[in-house]
RODRENNU-919502 format. One record per residue: x negated, y, z negated of N, C-alpha, C in turn. Coordinates in steps of 0.001 Angstrom, whole numbers, padded with zeros to 6 digits, always signed. Layout:
RODRENNU-919502
XYZXYZXYZ/...
***
This chain:
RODRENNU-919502
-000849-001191+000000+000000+000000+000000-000881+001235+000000/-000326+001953+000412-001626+003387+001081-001247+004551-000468/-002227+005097-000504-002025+005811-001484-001104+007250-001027/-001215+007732-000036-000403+008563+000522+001432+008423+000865/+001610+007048+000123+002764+007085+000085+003282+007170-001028/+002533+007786-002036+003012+008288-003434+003467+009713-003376/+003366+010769-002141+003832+011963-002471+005009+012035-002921/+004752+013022-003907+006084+013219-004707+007627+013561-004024/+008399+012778-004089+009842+013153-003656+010655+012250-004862/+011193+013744-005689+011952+012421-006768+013372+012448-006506/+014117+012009-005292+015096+011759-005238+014951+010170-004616/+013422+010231-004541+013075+008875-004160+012145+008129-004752/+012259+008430-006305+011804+007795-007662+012534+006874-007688/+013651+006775-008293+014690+005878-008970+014571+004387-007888/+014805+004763-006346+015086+004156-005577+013994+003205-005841/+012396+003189-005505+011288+003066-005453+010923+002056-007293/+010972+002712-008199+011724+002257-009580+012381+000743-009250/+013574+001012-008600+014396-000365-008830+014388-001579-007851/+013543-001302-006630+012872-001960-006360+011869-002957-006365/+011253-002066-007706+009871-002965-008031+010558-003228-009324/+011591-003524-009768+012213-003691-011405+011990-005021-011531/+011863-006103-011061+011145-007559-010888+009821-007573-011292/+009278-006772-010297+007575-007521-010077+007147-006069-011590/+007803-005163-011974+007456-004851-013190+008077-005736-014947/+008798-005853-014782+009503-006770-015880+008447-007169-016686/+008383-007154-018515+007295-007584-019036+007690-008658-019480/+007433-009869-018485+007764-011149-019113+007209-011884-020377/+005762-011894-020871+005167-012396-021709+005184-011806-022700/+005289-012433-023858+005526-011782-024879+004866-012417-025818/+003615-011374-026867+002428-011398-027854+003039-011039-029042/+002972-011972-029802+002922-011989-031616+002071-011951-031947/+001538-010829-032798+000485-010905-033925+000878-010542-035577/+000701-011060-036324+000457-011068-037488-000282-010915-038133/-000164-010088-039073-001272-010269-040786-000882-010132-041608/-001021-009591-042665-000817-009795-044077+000186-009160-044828/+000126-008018-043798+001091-007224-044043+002126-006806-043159/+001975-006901-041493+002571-006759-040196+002990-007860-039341/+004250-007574-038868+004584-008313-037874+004506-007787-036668/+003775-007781-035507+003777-006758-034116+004107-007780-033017/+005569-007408-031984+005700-007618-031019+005611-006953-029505/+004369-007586-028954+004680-006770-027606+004810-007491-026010/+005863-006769-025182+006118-007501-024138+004811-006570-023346/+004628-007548-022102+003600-007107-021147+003412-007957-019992/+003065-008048-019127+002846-008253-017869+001277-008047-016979/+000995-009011-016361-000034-008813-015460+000106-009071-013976/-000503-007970-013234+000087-007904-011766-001217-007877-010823/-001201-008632-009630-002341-008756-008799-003613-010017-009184/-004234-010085-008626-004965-011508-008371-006213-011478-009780/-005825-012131-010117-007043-012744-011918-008224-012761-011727/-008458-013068-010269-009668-013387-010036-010647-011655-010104/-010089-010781-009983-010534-009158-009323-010422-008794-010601/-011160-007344-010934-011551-006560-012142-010250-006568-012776/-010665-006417-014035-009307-006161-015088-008891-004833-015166/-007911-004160-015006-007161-002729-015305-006452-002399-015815/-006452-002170-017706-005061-002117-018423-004947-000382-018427/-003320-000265-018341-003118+001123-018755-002212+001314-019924/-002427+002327-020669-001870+002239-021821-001571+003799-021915/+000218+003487-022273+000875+004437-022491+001194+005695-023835/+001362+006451-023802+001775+007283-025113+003251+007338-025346/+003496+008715-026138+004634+008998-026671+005354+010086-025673/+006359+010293-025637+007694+009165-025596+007912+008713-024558/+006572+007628-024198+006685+006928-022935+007117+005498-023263/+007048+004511-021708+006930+003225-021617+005690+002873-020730/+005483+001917-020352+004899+001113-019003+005471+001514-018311/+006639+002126-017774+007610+002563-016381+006804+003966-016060/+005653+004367-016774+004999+006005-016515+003930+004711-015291/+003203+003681-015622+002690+003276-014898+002777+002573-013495/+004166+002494-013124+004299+002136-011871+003851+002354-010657/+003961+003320-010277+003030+004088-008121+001703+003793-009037/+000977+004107-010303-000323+003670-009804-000389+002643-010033/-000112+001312-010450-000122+000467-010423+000134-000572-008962/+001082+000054-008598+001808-000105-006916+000356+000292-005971/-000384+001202-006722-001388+001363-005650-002811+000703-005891/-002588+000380-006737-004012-000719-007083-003923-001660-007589/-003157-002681-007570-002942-003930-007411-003325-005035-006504/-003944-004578-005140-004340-005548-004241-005958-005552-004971/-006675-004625-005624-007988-004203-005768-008045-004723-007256/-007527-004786-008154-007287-004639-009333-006145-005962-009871/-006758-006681-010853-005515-007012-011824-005459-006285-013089/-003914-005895-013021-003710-004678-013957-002747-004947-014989/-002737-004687-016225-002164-005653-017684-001800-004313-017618/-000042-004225-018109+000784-003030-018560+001171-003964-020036/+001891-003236-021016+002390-003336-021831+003257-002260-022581/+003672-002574-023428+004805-001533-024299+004206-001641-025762/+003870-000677-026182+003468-000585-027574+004913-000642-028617/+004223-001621-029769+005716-001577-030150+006268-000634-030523/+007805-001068-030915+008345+000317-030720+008659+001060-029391/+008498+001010-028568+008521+001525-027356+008790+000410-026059/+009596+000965-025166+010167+000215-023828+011090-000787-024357/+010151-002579-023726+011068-003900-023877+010154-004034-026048/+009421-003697-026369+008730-004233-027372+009086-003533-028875/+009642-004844-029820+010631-003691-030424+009680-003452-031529/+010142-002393-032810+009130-001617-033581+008335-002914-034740/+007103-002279-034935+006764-003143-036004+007475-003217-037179/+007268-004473-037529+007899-004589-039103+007173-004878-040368/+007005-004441-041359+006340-004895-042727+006844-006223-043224/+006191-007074-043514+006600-008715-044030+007473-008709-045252/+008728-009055-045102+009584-008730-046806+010807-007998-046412/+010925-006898-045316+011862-005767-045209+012052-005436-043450/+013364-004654-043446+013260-004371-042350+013314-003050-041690/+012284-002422-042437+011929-000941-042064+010241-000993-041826/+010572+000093-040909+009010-000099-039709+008452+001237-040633/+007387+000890-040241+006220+002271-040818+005767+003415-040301/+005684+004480-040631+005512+005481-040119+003890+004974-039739/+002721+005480-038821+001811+005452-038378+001155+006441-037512/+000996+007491-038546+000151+008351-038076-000932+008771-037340/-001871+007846-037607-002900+007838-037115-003252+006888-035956/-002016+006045-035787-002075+004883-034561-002886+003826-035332/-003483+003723-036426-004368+002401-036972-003820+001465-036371/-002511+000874-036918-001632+000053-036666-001574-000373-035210/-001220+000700-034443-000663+000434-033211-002325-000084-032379/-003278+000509-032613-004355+000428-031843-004879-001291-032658/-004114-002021-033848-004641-002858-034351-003700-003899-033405/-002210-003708-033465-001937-004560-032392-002460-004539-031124/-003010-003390-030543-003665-003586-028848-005257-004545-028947/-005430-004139-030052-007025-004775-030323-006420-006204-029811/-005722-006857-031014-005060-008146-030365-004432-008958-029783/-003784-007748-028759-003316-008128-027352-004783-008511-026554/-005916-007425-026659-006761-007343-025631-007694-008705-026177/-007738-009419-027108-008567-010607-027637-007588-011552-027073/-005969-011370-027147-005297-012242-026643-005595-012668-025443/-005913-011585-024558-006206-011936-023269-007245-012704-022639/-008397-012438-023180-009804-013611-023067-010459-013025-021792/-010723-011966-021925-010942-011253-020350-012343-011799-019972/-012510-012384-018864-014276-012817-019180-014907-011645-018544/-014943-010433-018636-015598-009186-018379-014772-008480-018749/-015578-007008-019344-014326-005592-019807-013544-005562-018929/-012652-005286-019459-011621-004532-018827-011917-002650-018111/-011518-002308-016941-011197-000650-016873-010139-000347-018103/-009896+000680-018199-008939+001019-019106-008595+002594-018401/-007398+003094-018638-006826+003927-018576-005977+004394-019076/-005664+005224-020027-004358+005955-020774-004200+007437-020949/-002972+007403-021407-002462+008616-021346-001889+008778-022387/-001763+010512-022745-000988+010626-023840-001209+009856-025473/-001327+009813-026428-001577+009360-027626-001910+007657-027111/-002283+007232-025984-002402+006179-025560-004034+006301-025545/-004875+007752-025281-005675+007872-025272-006834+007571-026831/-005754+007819-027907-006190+007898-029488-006574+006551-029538/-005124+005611-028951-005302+004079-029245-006841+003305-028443/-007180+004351-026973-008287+003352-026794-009599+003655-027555/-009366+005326-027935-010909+005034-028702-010938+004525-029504/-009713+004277-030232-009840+003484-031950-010322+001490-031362/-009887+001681-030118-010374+000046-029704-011738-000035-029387/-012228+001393-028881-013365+000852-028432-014252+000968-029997/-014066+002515-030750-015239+002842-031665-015006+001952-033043/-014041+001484-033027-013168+000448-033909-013246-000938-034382/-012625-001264-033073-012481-002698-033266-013485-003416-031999/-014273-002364-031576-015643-003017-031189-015232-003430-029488/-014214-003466-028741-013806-003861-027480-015050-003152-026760/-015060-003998-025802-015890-003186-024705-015007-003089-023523/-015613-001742-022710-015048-001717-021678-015773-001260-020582/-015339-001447-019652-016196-001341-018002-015779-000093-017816/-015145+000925-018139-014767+002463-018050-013756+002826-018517/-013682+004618-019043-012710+004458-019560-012178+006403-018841/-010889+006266-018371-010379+007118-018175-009407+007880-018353/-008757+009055-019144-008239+009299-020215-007268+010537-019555/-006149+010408-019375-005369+011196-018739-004262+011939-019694/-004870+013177-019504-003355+014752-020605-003392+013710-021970/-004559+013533-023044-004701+012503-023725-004081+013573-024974/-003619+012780-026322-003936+013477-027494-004739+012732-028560/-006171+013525-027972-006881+012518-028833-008173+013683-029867/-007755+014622-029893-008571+016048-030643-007361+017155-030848/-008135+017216-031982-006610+017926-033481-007418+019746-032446/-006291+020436-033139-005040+020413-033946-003899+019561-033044/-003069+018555-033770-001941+018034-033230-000618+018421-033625/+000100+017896-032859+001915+018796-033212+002049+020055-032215/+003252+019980-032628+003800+021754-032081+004654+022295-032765/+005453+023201-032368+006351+024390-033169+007522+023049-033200/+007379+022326-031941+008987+021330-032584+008686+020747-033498/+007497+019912-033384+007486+018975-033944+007419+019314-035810/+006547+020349-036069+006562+020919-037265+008382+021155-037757/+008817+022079-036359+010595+021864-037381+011021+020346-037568/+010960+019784-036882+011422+018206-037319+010752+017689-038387/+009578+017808-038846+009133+017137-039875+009319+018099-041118/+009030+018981-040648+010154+019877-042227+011495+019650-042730/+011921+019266-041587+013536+019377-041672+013447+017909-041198/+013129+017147-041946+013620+015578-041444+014939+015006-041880/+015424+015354-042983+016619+014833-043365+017751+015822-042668/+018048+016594-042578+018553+017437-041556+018750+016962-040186/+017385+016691-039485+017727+015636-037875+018241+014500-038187/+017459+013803-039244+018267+012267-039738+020019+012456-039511/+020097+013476-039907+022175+013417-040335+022680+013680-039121/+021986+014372-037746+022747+014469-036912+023267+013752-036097/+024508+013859-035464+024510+012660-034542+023480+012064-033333/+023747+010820-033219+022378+010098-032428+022317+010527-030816/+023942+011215-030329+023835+012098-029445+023372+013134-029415/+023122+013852-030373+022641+014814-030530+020967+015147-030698/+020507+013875-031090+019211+013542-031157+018563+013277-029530/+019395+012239-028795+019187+011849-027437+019341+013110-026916/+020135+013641-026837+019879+015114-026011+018798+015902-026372/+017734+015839-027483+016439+016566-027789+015706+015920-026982/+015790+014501-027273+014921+013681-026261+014991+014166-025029/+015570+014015-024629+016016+014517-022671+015278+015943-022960/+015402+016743-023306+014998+018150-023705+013586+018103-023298/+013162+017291-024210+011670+017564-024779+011220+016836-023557/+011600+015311-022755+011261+014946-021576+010904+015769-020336/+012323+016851-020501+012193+017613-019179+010517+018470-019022/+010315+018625-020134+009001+019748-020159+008033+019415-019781/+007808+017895-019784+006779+017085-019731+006335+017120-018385/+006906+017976-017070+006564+017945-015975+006332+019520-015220/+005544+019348-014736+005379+020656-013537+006419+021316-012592/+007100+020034-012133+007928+020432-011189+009157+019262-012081/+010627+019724-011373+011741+018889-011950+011757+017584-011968/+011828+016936-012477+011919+015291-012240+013383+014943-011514/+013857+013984-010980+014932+013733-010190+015506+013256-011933/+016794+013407-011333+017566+013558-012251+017673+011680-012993/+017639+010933-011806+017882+009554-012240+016865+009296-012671/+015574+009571-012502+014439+009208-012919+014025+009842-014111/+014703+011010-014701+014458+011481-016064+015616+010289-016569/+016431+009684-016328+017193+009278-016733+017037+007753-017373/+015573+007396-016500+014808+005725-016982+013769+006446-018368/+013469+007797-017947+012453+007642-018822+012899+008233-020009/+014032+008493-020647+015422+008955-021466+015836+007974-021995/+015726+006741-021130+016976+005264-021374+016773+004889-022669/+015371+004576-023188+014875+004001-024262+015605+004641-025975/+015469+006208-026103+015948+006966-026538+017171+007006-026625/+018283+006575-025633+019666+006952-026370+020226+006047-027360/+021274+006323-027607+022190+005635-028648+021938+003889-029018/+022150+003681-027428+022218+002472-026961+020796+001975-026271/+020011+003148-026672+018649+002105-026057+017810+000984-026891/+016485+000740-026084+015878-000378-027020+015369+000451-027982/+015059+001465-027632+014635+002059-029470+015800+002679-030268/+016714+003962-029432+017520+004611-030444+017223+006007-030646/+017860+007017-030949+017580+007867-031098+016294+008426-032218/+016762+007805-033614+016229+007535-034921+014424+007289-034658/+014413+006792-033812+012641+006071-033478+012307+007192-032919/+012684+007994-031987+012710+009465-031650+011882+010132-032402/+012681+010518-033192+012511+011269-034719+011557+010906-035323/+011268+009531-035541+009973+008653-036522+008985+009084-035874/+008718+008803-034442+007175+009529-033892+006978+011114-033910/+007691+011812-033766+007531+012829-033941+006950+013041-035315/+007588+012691-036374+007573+013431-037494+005999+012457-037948/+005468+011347-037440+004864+010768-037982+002997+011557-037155/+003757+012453-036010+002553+013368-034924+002170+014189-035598/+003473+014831-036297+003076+016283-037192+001679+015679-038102/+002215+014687-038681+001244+013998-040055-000221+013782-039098/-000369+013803-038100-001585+012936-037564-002963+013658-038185/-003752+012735-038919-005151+013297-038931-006132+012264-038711/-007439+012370-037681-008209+011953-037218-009494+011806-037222/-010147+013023-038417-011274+013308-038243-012263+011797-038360/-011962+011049-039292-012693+009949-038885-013407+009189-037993/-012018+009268-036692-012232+009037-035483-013410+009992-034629/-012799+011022-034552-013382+012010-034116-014764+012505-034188/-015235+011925-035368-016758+011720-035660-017436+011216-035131/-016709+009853-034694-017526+008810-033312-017671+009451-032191/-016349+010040-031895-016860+010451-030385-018129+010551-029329/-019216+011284-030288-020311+011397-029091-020696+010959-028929/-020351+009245-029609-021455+008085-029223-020370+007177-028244/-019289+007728-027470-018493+006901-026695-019331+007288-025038/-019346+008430-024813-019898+008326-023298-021043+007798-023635/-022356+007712-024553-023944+007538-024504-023557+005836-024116/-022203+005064-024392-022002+003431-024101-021445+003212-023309/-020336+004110-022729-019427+003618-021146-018885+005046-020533/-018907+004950-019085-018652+006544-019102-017240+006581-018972/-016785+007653-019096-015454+008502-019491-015356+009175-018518/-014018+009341-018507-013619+010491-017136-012560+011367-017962/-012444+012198-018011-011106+013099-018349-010486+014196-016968/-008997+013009-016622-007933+013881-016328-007022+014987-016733/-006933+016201-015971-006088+016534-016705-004814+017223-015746/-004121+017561-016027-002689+018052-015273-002711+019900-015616/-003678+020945-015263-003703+021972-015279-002352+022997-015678/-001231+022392-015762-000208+023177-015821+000883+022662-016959/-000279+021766-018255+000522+021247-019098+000979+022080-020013/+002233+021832-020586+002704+023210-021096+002308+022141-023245/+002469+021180-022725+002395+020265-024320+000456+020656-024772/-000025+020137-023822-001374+020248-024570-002014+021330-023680/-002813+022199-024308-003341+023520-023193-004686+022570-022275/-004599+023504-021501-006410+022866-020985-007555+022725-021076/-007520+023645-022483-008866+023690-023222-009386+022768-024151/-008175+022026-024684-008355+021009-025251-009072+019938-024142/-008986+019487-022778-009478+019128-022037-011054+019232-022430/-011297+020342-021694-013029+020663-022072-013897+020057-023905/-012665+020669-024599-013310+020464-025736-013260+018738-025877/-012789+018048-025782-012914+016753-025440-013681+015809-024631/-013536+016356-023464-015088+016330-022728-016431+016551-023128/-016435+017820-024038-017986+017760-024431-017841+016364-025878/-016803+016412-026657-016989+015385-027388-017151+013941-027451/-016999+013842-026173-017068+012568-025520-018449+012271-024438/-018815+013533-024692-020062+013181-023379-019554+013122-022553/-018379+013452-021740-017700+012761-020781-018431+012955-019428/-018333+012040-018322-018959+012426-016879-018525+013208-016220/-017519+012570-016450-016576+014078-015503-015407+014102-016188/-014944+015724-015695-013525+016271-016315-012785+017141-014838/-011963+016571-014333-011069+016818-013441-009830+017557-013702/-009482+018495-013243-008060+019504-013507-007312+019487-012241/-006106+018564-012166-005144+018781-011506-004542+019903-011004/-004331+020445-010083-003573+021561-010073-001893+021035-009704/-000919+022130-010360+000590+021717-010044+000478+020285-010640/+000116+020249-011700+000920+019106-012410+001035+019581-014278/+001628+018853-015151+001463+018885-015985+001290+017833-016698/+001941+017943-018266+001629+016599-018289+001570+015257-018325/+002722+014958-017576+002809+013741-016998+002654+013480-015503/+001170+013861-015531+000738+013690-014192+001093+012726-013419/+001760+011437-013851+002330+010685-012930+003050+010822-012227/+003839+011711-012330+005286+011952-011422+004727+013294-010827/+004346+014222-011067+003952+015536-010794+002822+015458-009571/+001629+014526-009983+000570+014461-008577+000489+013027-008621/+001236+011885-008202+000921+010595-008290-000127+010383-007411/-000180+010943-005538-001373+010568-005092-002530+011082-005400/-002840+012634-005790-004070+012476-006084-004954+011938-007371/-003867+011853-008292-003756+010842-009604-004819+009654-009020/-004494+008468-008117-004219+007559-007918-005625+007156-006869/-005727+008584-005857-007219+008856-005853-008465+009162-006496/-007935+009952-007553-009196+010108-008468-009517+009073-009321/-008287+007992-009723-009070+006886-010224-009801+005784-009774/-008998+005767-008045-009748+004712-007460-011095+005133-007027/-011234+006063-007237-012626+006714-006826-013557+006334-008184/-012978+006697-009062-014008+006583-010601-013933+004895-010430/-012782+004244-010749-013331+002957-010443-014280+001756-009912/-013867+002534-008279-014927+001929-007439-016244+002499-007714/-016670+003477-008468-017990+003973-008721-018442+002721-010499/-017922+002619-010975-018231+001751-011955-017781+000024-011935/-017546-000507-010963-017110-001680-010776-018524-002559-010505/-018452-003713-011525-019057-004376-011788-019594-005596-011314/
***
């Protein structure tokens, strides 16, 4: 599939979407346990086993459905592992052993402890590429500076992975948490949709804000309520721990930082300042996108990674 057939037309998202709603489906499904956690996540691998490994890993308030056109476009080159962090998409929230209330997780420990053992689940006999986005970016450094994963590159797209974190919403929601708690769950889903719309440069088609919304309503696999839990659990985020490692992540695998020039969630300076903390090789600025560069510039998205790729392929 040519990469030039990702230009953006989102009245021909949805269509494109339900097409590939098969060959995306996360059929397999990973249990891990410990002592204190139960973590379920669905996931999927697409394209030939034999060719480099390519997981992408999503943020907040995403799914695996942010990864589709690039996935669609490097799949003949690439076998590429999507998943749903729990809590999010087909993979439902973690649970504490004893009860059935999930934990707030601020800092992603948790969440980056279940990916650790998805990615051991897998038995990759060479690193994996890696690619994420969005607080998806926090989860890979905590895998790599962490829990010791190696990887064959790592490329980090509109990431939140250097404080200060939150915003003016997110601070009213976590002040006022019992307050959003009481409202109705329609009323919550409509913040969601809200806060979705911003997430882009240009409008999203209406059906296609409407998959990436689904999860969030009343009746989705998460709910409105789970909404609310990440948010209020973003405000809380502190990292410096992490953040200390940083400059020893490019001196071991190089880094690329994407970014979507016209993000209205994270500025672009955070970009740079991340880049130098990372050593990074390169730092790329989208123009006309924001930040969910997937939908906003999918082809040149889709070029700039196959380009970093094929420059580090093993």
């Amino acid at each position: 599939m040519s990469l030039s057939s990702f230009t953006r037309n989102p009245q021909a998202d949805v269509r494109v979407l339900k097409m590939n709603e098969e060959k995306f489906t996360l059929k397999e499904i990973f249990t891990h346990k410990t002592s204190t956690h139960e973590f379920q996540i669905h996931w999927t691998r697409l394209g030939d086993p034999s060719k480099p490994a390519l997981v992408l890993i999503h943020g907040f308030p995403w799914s695996s459905i942010v990864w589709q056109d690039l996935a669609s476009a490097l799949d003949t080159r690439y076998c590429i592992y999507l998943y749903d962090h729990p809590g999010f998409g087909q993979s439902p929230q973690t649970r504490r052993h004893g009860d059935n209330e999930s934990d707030l997780d601020p800092t992603l420990i948790l969440r980056a402890e279940a990916s650790a053992a998805l990615f051991k689940h897998w038995n990759l006999s060479k690193p994996a590429h890696v690619v994420a986005h969005d607080n998806g970016g926090l989860v890979s450094l905590r895998l790599f500076v962490e829990h010791g994963l190696k990887f064959a590159s790592l490329c980090l797209i509109n990431v939140v992975a250097i404080g200060p974190f939150g915003s003016p919403f997110f601070q009213l929601v976590a002040n006022n948490q019992s307050i959003f708690q009481a409202l109705p769950a329609s009323f919550i889903a409509g913040l969601a949709r809200s806060y979705i719309k911003t997430a882009t440069h240009r409008p999203l088609g209406s059906q296609t804000e409407d998959l990436l919304v689904q999860q969030w309503q009343e009746h989705g696999s998460q709910g409105p309520a789970r909404f609310l839990q990440d948010i209020v659990q973003a405000h809380h985020r502190a990292i410096g721990e992490v953040e200390a490692q940083y400059p020893r992540v490019g001196g071991q695998i190089p880094v690329k930082i994407i970014w979507g020039k016209n993000d209205s969630w994270i500025p672009s300076e955070r970009a740079s300042a991340l880049s130098d903390a990372l050593n990074a090789r390169e730092l790329v600025f989208l123009e006309d996108a924001g930040h969910l560069v997937q939908y906003d510039q999918p082809s040149k998205l889709a070029s700039e990674i196959t380009r970093w790729l094929t420059m580090h392929e093993q």
